[in-house]
N, C-alpha and C positions, 0 to 999 in steps of 0.2 A: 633727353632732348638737349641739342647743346642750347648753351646761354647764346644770347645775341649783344653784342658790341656794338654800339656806335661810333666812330671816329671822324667828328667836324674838325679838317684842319688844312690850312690855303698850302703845307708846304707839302706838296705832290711826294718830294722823297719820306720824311717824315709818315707822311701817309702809308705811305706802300709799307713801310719799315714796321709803324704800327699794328698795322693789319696782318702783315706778313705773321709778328712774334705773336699775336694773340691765335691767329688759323694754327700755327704752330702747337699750340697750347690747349689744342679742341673747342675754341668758343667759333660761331658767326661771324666773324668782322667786316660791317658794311663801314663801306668808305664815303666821305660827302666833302666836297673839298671847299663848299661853303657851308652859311647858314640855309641858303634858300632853298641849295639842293636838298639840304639835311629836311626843310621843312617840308619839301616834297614825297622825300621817301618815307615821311613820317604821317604824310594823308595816305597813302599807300599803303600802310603796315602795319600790322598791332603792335610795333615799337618794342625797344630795344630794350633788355634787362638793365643797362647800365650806358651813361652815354658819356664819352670822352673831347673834350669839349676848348677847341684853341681860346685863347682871350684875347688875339689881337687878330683882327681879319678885316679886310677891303670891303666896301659896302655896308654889312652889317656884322659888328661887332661879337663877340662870343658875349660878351652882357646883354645886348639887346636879345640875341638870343636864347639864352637862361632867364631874361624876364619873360618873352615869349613863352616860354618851356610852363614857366611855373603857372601862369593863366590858363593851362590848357586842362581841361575836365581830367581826370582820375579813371585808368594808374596812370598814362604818359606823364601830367602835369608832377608825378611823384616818383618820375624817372632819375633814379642816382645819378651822379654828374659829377665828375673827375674835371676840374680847370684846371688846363694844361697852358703853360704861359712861358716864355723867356723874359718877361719885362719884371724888374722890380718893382713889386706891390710896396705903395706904405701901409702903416700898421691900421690904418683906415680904410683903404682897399681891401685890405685880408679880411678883415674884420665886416665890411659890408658883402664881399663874396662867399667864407664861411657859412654866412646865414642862408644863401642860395644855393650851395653845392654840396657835397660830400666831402671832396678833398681837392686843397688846391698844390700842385705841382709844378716844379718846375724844370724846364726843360735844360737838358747840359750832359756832364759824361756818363752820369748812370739813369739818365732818364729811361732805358727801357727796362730797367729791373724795378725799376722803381714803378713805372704804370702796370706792369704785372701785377705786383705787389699792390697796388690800390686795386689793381680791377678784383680782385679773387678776395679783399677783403670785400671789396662792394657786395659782392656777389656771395658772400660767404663762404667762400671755399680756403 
């Protein structure tokens, strides 16, 4: 059965590009270009083996959303979570998002070999 991907992230290219390399690579890659849409597809679904997660988004936040995440009953609330971000964290942001995700990333020239490379650890492969 393939794994399933989540990918919350506002930049439409980005989007496509992630999803695109992960279908590529045999996993699910559902796309949600917000948090809300994400929380929609997430009432809908038995949810994703691993979720990929922007940190900076319009409305509501990729934090609001992994605090979201984490209050939600078991497995979802204990959904892996990859933060994906281009803003520099200080060593207080890393260190308060660490304790909330899996791995945090960032976006630039080898960001797609690089979320590969997290999602297949997430995922154990």
């Amino acid at each position: 059965m393939k794994k399933k991907v989540l990918i919350i992230e506002d930049d439409h290219s980005l989007l496509r590009l992630s999803q695109m390399i992960l279908g590529r690579k045999g996993y699910t890659a559902l796309a949600a270009a917000s948090s809300m849409e994400a929380k929609k597809m997430l009432a809908d679904d038995t949810g994703p083996d691993v979720i990929i997660l922007d940190l900076m988004m319009p409305r509501e936040s990729g934090e609001a959303f992994l605090d979201w995440l984490r209050e939600q009953p078991s497995p979802l609330g204990e959904t892996p979570v990859i933060l994906n971000t281009a803003k520099t964290l200080s060593a207080a942001e890393i260190e308060k998002f660490s304790a909330k995700c899996r791995r945090i990333i960032l976006k630039g020239i080898d960001f797609t070999e690089t979320l590969l490379a997290e999602v297949e650890a997430a995922l154990g492969e």
